[in-house]
C-alpha positions as CSV (number, residue, x, y, z in Angstrom):
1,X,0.0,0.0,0.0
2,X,2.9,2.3,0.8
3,X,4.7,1.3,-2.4
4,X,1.7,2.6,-4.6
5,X,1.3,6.0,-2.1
6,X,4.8,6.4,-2.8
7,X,4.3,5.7,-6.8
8,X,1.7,8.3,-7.2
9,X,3.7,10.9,-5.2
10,X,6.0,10.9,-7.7
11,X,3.9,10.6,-10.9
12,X,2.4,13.6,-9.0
13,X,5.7,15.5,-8.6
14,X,6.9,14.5,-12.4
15,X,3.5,15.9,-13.9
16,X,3.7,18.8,-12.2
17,X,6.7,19.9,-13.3
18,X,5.6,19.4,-16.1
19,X,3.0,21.3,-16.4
20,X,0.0,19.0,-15.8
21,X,-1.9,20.2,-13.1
22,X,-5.1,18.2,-13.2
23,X,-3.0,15.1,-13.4
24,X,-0.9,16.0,-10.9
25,X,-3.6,17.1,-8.1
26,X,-5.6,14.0,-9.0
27,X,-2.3,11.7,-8.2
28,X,-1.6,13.8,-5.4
29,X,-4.9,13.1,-4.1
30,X,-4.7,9.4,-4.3
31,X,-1.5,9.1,-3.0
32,X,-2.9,11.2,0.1
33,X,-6.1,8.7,0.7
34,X,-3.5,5.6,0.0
35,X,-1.3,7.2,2.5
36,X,-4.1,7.2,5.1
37,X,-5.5,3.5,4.3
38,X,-1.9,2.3,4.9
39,X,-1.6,4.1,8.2
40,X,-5.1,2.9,9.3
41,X,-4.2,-0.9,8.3
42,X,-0.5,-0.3,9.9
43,X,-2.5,1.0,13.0
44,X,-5.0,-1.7,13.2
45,X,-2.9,-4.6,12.6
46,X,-0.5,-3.4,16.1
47,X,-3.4,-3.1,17.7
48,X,-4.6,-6.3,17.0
49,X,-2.5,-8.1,15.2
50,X,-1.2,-11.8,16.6
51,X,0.1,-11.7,20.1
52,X,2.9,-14.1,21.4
53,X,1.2,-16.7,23.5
């Protein structure tokens, strides 16, 4: 999940410079909500992820 926020980021920061903005904000925006799934997953899964018995 972090692999493809990361991946967008940068087709975001190539397409930006340039000079698509559309493309850019829209892969800027994806990479922001796949940013936020991974750290909701990351958070869940410490939470309750498998325990040592």
């Amino acid at each position: 999940m972090l692999h493809y926020a990361v991946t967008f980021l940068v087709i975001a920061i190539v397409a930006a410079v340039l000079g698509f903005g559309g493309i850019a904000g829209t892969a800027a925006g994806i990479a922001k909500i796949l940013f936020l799934v991974f750290l909701v997953l990351a958070i869940v899964s410490m939470l309750f992820g498998r325990r040592p018995v």
